[in-house]
Structures are given as structure tokens and as C-alpha cells.
Backbone as JSON Lines, residues from 0, in Angstrom:
{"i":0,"aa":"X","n":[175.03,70.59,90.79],"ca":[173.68,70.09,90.74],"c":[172.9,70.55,91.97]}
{"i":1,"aa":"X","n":[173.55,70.72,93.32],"ca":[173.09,71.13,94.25],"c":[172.41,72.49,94.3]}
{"i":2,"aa":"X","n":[173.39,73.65,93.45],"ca":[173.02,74.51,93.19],"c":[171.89,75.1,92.67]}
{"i":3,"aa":"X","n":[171.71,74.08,91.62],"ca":[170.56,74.03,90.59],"c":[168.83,73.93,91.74]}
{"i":4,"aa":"X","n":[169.29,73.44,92.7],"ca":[167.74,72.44,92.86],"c":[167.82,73.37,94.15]}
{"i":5,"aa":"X","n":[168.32,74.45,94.86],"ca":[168.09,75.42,95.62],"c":[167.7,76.48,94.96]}
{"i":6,"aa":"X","n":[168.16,77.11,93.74],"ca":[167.97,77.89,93.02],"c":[166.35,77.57,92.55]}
{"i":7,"aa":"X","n":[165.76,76.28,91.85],"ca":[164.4,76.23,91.55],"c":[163.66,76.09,92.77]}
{"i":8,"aa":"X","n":[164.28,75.95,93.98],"ca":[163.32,75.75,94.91],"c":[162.9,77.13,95.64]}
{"i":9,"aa":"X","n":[164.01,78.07,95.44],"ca":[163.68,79.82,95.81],"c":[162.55,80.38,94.79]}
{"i":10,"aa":"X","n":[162.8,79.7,93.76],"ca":[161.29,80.51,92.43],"c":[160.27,79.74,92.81]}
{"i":11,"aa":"X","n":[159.99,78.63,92.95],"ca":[159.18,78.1,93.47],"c":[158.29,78.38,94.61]}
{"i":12,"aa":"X","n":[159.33,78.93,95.87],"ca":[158.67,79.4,96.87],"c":[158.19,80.74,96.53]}
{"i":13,"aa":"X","n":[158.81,81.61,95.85],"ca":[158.46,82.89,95.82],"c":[157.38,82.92,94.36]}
{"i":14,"aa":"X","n":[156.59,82.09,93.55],"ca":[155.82,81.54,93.39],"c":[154.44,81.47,94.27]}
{"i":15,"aa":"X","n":[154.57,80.64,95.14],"ca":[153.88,80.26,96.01],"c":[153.33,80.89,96.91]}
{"i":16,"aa":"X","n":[154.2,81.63,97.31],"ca":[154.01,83.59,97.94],"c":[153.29,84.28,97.14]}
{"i":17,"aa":"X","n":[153.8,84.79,95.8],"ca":[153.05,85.68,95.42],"c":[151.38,85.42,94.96]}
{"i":18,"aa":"X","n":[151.35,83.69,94.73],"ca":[150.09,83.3,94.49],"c":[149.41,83.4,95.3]}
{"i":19,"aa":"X","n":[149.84,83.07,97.12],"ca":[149.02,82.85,98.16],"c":[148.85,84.68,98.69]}
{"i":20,"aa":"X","n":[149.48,85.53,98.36],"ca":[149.41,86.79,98.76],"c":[148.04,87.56,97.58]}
{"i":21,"aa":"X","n":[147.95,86.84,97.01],"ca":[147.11,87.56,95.78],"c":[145.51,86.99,95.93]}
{"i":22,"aa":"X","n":[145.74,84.99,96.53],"ca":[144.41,84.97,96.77],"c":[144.21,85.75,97.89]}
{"i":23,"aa":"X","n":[144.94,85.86,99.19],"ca":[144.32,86.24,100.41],"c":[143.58,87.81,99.53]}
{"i":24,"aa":"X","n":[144.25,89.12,98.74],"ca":[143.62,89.94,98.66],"c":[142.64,90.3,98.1]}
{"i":25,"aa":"X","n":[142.48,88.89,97.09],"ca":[141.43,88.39,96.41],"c":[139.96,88.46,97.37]}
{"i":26,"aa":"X","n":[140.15,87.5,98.41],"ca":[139.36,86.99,99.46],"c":[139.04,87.94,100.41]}
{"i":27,"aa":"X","n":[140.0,89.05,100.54],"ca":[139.67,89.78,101.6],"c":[138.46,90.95,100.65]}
{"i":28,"aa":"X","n":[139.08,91.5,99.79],"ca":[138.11,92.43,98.93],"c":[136.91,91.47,98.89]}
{"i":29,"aa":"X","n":[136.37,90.29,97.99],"ca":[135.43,89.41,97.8],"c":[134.4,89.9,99.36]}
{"i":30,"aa":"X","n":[135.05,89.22,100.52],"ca":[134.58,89.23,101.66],"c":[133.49,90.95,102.03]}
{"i":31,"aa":"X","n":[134.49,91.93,101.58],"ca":[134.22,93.06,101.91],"c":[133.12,94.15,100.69]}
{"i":32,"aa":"X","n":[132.97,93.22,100.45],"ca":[132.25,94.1,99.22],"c":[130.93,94.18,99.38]}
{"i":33,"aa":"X","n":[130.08,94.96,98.6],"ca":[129.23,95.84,99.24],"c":[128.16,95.9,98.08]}
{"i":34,"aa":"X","n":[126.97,95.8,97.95],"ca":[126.15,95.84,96.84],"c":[126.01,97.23,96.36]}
{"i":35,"aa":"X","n":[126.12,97.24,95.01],"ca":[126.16,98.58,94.41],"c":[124.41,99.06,94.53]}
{"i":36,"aa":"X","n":[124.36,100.73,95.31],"ca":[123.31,100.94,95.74],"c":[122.51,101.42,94.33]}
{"i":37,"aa":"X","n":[120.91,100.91,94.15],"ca":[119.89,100.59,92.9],"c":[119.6,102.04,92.63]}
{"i":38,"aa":"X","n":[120.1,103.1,93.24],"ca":[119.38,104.32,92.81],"c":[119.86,104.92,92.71]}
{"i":39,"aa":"X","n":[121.44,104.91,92.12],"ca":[122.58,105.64,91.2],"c":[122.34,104.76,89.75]}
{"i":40,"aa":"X","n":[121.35,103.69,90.09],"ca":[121.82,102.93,88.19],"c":[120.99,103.7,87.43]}
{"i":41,"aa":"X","n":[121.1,103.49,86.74],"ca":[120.03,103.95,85.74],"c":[119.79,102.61,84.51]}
{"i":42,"aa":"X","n":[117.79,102.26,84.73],"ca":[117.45,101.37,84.68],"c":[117.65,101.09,82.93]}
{"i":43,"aa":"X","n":[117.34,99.7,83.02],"ca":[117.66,99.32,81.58],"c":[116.21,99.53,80.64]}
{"i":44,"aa":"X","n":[115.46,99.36,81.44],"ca":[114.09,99.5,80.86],"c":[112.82,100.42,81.89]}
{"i":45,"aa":"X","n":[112.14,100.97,81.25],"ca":[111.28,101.88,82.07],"c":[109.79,101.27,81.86]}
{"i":46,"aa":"X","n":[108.5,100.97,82.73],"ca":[107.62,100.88,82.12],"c":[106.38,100.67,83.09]}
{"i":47,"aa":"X","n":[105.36,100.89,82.6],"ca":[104.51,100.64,83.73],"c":[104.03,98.99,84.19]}
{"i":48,"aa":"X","n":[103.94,98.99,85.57],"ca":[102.97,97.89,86.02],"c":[102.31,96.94,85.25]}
{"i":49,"aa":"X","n":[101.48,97.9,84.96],"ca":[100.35,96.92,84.3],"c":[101.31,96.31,82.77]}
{"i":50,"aa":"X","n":[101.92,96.93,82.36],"ca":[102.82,97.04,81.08],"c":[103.48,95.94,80.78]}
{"i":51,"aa":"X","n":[103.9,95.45,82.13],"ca":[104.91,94.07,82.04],"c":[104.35,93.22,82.8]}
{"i":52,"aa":"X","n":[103.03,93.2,83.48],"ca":[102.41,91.9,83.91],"c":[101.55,91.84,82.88]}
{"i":53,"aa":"X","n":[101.49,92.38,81.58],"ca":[100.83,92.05,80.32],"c":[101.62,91.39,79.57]}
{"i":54,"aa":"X","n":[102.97,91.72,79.4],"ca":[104.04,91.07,78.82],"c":[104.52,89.76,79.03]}
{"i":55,"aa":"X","n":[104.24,89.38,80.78],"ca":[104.57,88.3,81.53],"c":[103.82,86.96,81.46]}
{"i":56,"aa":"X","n":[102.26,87.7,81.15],"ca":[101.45,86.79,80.93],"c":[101.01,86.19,79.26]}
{"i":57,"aa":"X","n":[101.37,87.42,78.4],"ca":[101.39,86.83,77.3],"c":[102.16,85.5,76.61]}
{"i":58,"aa":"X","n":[103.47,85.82,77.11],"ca":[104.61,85.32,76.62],"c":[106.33,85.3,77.72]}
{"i":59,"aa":"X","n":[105.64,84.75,78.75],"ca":[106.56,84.49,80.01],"c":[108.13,83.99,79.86]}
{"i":60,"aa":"X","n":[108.34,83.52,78.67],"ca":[109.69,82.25,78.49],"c":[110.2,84.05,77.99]}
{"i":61,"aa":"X","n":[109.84,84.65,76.99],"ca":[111.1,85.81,76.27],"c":[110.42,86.89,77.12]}
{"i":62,"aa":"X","n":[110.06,87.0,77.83],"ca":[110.03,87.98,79.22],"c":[110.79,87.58,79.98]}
{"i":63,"aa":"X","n":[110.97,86.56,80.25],"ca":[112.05,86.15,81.68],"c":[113.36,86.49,81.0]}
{"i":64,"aa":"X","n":[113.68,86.16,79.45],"ca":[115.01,86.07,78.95],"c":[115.14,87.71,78.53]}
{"i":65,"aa":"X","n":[114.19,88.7,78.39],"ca":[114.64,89.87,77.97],"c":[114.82,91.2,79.58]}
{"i":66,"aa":"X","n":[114.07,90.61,80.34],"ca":[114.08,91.33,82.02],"c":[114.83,90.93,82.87]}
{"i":67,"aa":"X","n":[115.38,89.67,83.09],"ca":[115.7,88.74,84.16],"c":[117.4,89.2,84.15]}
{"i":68,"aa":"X","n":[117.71,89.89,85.32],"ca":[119.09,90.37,85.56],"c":[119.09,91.87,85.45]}
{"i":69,"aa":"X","n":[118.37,92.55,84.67],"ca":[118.39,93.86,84.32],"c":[117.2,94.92,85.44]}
{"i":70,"aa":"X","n":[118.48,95.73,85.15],"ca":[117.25,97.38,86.33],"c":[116.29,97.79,85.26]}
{"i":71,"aa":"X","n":[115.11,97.59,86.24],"ca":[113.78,97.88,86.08],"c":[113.39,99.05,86.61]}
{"i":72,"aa":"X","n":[112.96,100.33,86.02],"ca":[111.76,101.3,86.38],"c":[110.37,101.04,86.38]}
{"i":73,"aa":"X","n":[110.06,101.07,87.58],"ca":[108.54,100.08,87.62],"c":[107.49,101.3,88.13]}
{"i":74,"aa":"X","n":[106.53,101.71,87.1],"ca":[105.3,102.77,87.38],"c":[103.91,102.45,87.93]}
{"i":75,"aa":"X","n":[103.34,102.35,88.75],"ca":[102.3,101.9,89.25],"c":[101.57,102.31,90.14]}
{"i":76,"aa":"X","n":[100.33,101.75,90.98],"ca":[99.92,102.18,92.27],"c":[100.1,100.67,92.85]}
{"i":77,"aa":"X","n":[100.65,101.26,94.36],"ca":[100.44,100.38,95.34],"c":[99.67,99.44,95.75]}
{"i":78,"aa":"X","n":[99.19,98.39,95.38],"ca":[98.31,97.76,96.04],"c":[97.89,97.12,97.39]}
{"i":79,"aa":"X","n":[99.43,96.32,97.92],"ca":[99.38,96.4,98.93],"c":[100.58,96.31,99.65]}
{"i":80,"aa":"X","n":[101.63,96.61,101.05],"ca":[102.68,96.81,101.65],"c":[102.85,95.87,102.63]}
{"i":81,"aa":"X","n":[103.85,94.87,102.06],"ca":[104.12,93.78,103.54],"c":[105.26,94.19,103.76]}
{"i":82,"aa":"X","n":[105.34,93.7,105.11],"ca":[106.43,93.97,106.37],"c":[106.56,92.67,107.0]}
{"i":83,"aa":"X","n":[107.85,92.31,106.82],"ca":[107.92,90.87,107.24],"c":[108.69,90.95,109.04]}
{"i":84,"aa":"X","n":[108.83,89.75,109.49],"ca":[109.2,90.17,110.65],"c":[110.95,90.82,110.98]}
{"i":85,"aa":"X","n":[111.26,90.61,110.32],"ca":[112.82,91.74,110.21],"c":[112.48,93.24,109.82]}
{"i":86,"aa":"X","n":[111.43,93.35,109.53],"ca":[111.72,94.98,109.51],"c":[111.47,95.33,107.72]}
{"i":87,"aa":"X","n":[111.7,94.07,107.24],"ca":[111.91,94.22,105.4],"c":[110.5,94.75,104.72]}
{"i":88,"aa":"X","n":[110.47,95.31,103.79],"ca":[109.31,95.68,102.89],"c":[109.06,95.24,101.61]}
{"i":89,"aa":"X","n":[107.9,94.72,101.4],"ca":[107.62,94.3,100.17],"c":[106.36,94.99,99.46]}
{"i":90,"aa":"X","n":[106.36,95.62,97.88],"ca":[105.72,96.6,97.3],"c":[105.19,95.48,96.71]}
{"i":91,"aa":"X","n":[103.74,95.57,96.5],"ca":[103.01,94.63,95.59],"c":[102.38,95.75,94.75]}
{"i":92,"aa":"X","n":[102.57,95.68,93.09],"ca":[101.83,96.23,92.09],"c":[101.08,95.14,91.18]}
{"i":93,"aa":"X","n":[99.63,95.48,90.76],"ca":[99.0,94.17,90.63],"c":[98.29,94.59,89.43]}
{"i":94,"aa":"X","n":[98.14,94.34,88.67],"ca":[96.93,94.39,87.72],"c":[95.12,94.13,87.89]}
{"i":95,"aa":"X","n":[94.49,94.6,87.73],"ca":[92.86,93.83,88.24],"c":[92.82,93.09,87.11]}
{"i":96,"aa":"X","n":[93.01,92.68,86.3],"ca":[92.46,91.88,85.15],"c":[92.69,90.45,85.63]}
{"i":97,"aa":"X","n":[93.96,89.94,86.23],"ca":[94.51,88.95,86.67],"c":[94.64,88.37,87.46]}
{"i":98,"aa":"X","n":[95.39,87.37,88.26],"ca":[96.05,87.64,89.69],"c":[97.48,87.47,89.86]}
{"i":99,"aa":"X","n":[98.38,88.05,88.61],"ca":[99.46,88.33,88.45],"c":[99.61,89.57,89.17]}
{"i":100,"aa":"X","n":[101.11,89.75,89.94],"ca":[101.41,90.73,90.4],"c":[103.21,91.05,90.17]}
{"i":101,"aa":"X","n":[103.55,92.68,90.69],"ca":[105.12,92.59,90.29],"c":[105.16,92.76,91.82]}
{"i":102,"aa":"X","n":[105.79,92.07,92.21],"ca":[106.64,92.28,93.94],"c":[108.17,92.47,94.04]}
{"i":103,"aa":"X","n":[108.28,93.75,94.29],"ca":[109.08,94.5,94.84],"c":[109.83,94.52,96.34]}
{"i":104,"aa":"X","n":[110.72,93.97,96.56],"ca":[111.78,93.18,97.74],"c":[112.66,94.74,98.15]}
{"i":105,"aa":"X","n":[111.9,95.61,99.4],"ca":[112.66,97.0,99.29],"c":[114.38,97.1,99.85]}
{"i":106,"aa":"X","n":[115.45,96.89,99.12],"ca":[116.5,97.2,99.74],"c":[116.55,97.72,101.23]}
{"i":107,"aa":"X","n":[117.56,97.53,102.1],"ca":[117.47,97.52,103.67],"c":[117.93,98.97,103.63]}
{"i":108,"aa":"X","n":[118.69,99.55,102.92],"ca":[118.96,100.53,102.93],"c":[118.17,101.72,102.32]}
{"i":109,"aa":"X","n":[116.96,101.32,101.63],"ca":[116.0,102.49,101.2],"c":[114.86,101.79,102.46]}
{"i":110,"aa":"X","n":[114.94,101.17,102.69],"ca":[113.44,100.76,104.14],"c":[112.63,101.74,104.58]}
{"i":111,"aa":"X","n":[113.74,102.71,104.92],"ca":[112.72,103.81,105.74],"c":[111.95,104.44,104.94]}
{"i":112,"aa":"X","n":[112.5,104.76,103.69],"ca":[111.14,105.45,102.49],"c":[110.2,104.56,102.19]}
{"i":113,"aa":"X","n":[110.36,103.32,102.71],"ca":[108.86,102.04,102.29],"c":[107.99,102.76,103.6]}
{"i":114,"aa":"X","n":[108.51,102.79,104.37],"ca":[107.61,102.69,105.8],"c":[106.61,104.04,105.61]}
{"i":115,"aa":"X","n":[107.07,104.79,104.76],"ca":[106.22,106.34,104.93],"c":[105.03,105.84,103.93]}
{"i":116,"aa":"X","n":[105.14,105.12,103.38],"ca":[104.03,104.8,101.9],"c":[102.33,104.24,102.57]}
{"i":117,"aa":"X","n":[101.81,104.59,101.28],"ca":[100.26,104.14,101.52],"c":[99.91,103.47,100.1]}
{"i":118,"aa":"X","n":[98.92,102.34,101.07],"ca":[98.35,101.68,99.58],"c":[97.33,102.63,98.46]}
{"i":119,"aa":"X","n":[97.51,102.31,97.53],"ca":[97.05,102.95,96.68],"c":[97.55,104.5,95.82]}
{"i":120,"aa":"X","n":[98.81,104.19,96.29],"ca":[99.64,105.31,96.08],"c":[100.31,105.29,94.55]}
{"i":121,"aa":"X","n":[100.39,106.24,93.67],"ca":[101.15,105.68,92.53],"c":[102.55,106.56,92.98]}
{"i":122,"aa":"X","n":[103.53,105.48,92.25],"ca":[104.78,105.68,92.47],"c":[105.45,104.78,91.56]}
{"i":123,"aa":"X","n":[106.4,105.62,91.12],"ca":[108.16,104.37,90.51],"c":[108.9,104.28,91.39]}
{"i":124,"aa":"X","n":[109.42,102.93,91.27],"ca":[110.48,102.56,91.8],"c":[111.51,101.46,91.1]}
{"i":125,"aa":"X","n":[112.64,101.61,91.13],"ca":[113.67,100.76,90.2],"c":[113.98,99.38,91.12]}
{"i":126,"aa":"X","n":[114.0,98.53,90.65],"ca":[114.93,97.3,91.07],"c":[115.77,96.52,89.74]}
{"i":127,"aa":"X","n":[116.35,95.39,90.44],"ca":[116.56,94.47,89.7],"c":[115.7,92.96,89.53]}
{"i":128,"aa":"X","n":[115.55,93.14,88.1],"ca":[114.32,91.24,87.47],"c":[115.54,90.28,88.57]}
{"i":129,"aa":"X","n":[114.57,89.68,88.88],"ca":[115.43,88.22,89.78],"c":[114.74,86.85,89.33]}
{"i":130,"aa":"X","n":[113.39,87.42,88.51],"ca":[112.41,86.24,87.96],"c":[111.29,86.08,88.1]}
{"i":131,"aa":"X","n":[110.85,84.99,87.63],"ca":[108.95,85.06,87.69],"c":[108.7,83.69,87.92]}
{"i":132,"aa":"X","n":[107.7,83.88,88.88],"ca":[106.98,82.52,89.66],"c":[105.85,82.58,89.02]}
{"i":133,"aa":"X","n":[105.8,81.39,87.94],"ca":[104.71,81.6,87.59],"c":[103.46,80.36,88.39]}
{"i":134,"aa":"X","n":[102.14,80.98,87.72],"ca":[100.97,80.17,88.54],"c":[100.93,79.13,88.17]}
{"i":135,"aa":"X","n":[101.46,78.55,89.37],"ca":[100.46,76.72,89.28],"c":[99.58,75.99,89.8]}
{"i":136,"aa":"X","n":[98.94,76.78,91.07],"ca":[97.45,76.75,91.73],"c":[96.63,77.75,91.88]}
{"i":137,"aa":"X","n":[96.66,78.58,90.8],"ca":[95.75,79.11,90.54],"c":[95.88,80.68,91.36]}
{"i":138,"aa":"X","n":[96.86,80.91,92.29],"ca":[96.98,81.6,93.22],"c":[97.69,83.38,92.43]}
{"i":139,"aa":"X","n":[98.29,82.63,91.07],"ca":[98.57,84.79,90.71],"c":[100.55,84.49,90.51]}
{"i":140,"aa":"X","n":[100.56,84.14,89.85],"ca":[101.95,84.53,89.71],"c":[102.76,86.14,89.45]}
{"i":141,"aa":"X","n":[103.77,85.69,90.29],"ca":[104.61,87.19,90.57],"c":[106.16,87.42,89.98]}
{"i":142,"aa":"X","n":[105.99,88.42,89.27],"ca":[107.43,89.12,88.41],"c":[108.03,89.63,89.77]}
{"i":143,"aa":"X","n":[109.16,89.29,89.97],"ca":[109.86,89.75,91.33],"c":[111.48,90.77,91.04]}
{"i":144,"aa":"X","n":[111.32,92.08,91.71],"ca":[112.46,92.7,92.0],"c":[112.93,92.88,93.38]}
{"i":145,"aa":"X","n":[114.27,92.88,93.42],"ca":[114.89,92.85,94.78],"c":[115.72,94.02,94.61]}
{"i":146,"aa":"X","n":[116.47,94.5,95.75],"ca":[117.24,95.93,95.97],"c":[116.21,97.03,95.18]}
{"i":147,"aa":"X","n":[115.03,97.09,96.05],"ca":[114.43,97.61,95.55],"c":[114.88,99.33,96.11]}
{"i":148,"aa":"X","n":[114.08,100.4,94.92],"ca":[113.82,101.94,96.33],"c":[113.47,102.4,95.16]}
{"i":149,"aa":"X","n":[112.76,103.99,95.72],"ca":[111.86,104.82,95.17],"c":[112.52,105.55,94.1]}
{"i":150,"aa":"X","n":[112.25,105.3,93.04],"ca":[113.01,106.32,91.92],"c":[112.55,108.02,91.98]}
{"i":151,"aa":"X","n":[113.18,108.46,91.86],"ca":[113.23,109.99,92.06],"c":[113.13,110.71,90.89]}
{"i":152,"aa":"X","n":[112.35,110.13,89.48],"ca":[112.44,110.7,88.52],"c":[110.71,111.21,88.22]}
């Protein structure tokens, strides 16, 4: 009987090992991982500016559910370029009809191609939908992409 209950207590431990060896490499990869860079994807949808703050405002609930998660090719002119105090860039493309806009959150790693830009510039650029704030004082709601950078197509 003695035998028995050393014998389940060696599978047990070595159990316990291989589980605790699998989360640590679990945890260590998790830890180390790295956002896949936005301008090897190739976007799910292509379209202009004005194109999808028409879409946004028509019918906002199956815009959020058909954009929201997916790479965006976004065609437009610049309207205007913030720079927050880290150094980050934000692309505003706007419609005049409205005061809906798409804001564009520029990846840290495309930054330096924000910094060369001018308003009023037309340009694509891909991100990913993260969602839409829409208006509730009147102020312009915004379709928002993040990991943003300049598409090269």
C-alpha cells in the first residue's frame, strides 16, 4: 500500500511540473509579445472618408457591428494634426456637411511619417475600427482608428 501512494504521488508531482513549466512559457511569450505591425495587413475594407462618416451617421448600430475590430483603408484629406504631449499623432478626416469626424491614433512606430504631413493633404492610411463616440452635445462624433500609418498603395 505504501508503494502505491509514492508511486501516485511521483505522477502527481510530475503533473504539477509539467503544468507549472507550461504556464511560466505561457506567461513569458504573453509578456513578450509585440503588436503585429498595421502595414503588412491588408485591410478588410477600403474606402473613403467622407464614405464612412456617411455610413456612421446614417445607421451607426450596423456600422459599429460591420467595422469595429477590422483594418480599415481610410482615403481622405487632412483636416487637422494633433500632437499630444508624448510625442503621439492624431489624423483628423472630417466631412464639411457635419461635425462627424474619423480620428486616426498614429502607431508609435509609423510617428515619424505623421510628423512630415500637412493639413489639407489627401492621403490613405490603414488602421484598426476601435469604435464610435457618438454625439451627445452636439460637439461631432468620431469613428476612431488606432495603430494607425500611411498606406503605401
Amino acid at each position: 500500500m505504501n508503494f502505491l501512494k509514492r508511486k501516485s504521488t511521483k505522477y502527481i508531482l510530475l503533473a504539477l511540473l509539467v503544468i507549472g513549466a507550461s504556464s511560466a512559457i505561457y506567461a513569458y511569450k504573453e509578456y513578450n509579445r509585440t503588436a503585429k505591425d498595421i502595414a503588412s495587413i491588408t485591410p478588410d475594407f477600403s474606402i473613403s472618408s467622407n464614405a464612412i462618416i456617411t455610413e456612421f451617421v446614417n445607421n451607426d448600430t450596423a456600422s459599429v457591428k460591420k467595422y469595429t475590430d477590422k483594418a480599415l483603408e481610410i482615403k481622405g484629406i487632412i483636416k487637422t494634426i494633433d500632437k499630444d504631449e508624448n510625442g503621439a499623432f492624431t489624423l483628423v478626416f472630417s466631412d464639411t456637411t457635419n461635425n462627424t469626424s474619423v480620428r486616426c491614433s498614429m502607431d508609435s512606430v509609423h510617428n515619424s511619417e505623421a510628423s512630415i504631413l500637412k493639413e489639407g493633404v489627401a492621403i490613405q492610411v490603414k488602421g484598426i475600427c476601435t469604435g464610435f463616440n457618438k454625439d451627445e452635445l452636439g460637439l461631432g462624433s468620431d469613428i476612431i482608428l488606432n495603430h494607425t500609418c500611411i498606406s503605401k498603395n
